[in-house]
PAVEX-881254 format. One line per field, with one value per residue (C-alpha): x, y negated, z; residue in three letters; chain. Coordinates in nm, 4 decimals, always signed. Layout:
<pts>
east	c(X;...)
north	c(Y;...)
up	c(Z;...)
r	c(ALA;...)
c	c(A;...)
</pts>
This chain:
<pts>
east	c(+7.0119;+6.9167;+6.9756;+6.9630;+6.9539;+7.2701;+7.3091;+7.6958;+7.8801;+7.9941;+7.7262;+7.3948;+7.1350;+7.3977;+7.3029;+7.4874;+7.4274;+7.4614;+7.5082;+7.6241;+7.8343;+7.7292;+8.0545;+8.0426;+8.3946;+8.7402;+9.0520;+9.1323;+8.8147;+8.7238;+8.3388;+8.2932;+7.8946;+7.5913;+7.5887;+7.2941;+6.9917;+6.9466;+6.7730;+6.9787;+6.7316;+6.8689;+7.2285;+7.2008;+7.0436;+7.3145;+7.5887;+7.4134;+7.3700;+7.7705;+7.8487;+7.6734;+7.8113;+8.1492;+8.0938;+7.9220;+8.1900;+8.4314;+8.2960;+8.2551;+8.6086;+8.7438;+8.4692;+8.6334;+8.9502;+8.9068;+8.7553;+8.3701;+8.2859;+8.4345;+8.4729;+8.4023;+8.5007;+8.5835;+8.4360;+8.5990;+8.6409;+8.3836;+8.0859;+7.9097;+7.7281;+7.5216;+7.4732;+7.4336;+7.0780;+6.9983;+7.0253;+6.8829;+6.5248;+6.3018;+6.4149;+6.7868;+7.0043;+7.2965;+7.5373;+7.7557;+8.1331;+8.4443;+8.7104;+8.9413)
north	c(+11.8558;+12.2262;+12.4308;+12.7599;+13.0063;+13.3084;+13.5802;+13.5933;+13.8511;+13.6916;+13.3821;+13.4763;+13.2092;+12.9534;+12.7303;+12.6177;+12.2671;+12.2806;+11.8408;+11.6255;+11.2974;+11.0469;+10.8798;+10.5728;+10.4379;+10.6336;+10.5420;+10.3109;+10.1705;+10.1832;+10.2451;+10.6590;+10.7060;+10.4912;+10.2211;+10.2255;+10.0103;+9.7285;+9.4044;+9.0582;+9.0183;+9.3546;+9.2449;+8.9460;+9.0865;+9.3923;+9.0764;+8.7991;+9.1538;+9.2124;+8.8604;+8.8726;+9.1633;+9.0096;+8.6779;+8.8925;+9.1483;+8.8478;+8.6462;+8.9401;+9.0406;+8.6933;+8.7549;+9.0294;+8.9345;+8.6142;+8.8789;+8.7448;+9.1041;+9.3976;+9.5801;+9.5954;+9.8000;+9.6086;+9.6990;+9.4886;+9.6938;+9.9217;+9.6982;+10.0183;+10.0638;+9.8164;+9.9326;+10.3599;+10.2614;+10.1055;+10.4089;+10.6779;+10.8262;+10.8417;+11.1822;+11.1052;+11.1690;+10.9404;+11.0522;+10.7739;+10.7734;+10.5527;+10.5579;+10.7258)
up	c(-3.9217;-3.8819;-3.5790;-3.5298;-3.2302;-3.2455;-3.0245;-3.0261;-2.8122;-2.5187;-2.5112;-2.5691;-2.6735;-2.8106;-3.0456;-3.3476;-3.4911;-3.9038;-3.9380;-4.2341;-4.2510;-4.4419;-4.5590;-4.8060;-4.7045;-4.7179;-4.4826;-4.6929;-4.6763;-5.0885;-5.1453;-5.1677;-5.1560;-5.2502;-4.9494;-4.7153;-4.9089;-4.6021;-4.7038;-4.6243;-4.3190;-4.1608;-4.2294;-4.0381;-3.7436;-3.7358;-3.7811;-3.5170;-3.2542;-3.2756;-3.2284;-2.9281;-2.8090;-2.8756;-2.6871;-2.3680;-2.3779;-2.3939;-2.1038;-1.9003;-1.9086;-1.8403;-1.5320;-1.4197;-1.4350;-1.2119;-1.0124;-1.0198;-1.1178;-0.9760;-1.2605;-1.6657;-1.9835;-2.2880;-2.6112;-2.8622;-3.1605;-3.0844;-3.2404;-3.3933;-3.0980;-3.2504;-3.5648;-3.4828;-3.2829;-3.6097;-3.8151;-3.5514;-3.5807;-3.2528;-3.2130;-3.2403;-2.9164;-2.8177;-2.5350;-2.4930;-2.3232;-2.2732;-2.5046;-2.2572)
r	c(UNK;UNK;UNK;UNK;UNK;UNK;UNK;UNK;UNK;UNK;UNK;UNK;UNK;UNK;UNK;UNK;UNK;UNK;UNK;UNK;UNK;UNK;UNK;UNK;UNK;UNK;UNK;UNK;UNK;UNK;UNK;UNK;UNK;UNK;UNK;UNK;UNK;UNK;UNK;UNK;UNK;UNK;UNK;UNK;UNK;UNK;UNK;UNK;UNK;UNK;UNK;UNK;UNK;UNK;UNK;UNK;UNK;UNK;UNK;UNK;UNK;UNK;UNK;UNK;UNK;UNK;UNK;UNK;UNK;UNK;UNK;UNK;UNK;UNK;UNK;UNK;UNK;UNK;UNK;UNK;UNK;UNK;UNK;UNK;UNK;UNK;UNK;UNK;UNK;UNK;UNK;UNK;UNK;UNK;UNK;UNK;UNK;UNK;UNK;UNK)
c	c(A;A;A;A;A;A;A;A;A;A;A;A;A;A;A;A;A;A;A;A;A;A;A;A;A;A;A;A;A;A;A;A;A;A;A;A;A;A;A;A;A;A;A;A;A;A;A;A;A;A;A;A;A;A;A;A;A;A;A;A;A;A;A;A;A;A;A;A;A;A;A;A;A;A;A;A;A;A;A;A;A;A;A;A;A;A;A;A;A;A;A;A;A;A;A;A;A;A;A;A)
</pts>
């Protein structure tokens, strides 16, 4: 990713991000792009990590909604939070939101 520093009329100092998207998948979800090169070892983890997330995020809602917690966001469906930390480099930035 290359960044750059513009002086543009109205907003001086902003800075314009130039990234790429890796895509190896289209909406269909046929192949598109050489697949990421992850040994079986890797795969596993990624797949054991998002069935744990699944069971927590399951448990934790059925706390919540017997009201033993007071509150909690689902994320079923949303199990690439577990594999994006996999792929980022140490100087990688995440800002994370809810789906809302």
């Amino acid at each position: 990713m290359n960044s750059t520093t513009k002086q543009s009329g109205s907003q001086p100092n902003t800075i314009e991000f130039d990234c790429s998207i890796l895509q190896v998948l289209d909406e269909n979800g046929q192949q598109t792009g050489d697949l990421p090169e992850l040994s079986d070892e890797q795969l596993m983890g990624l797949f054991i990590s998002m069935v744990k997330t699944r069971a927590f995020d399951e448990n934790s809602l059925r706390l919540q909604r017997t009201g033993r917690i007071p509150a909690y966001y689902p994320c079923a469906g949303m199990e690439t939070h577990v594999a994006v930390p996999a792929a980022l480099d140490a100087r990688d930035w995440v800002f994370t939101a809810y789906r809302e």
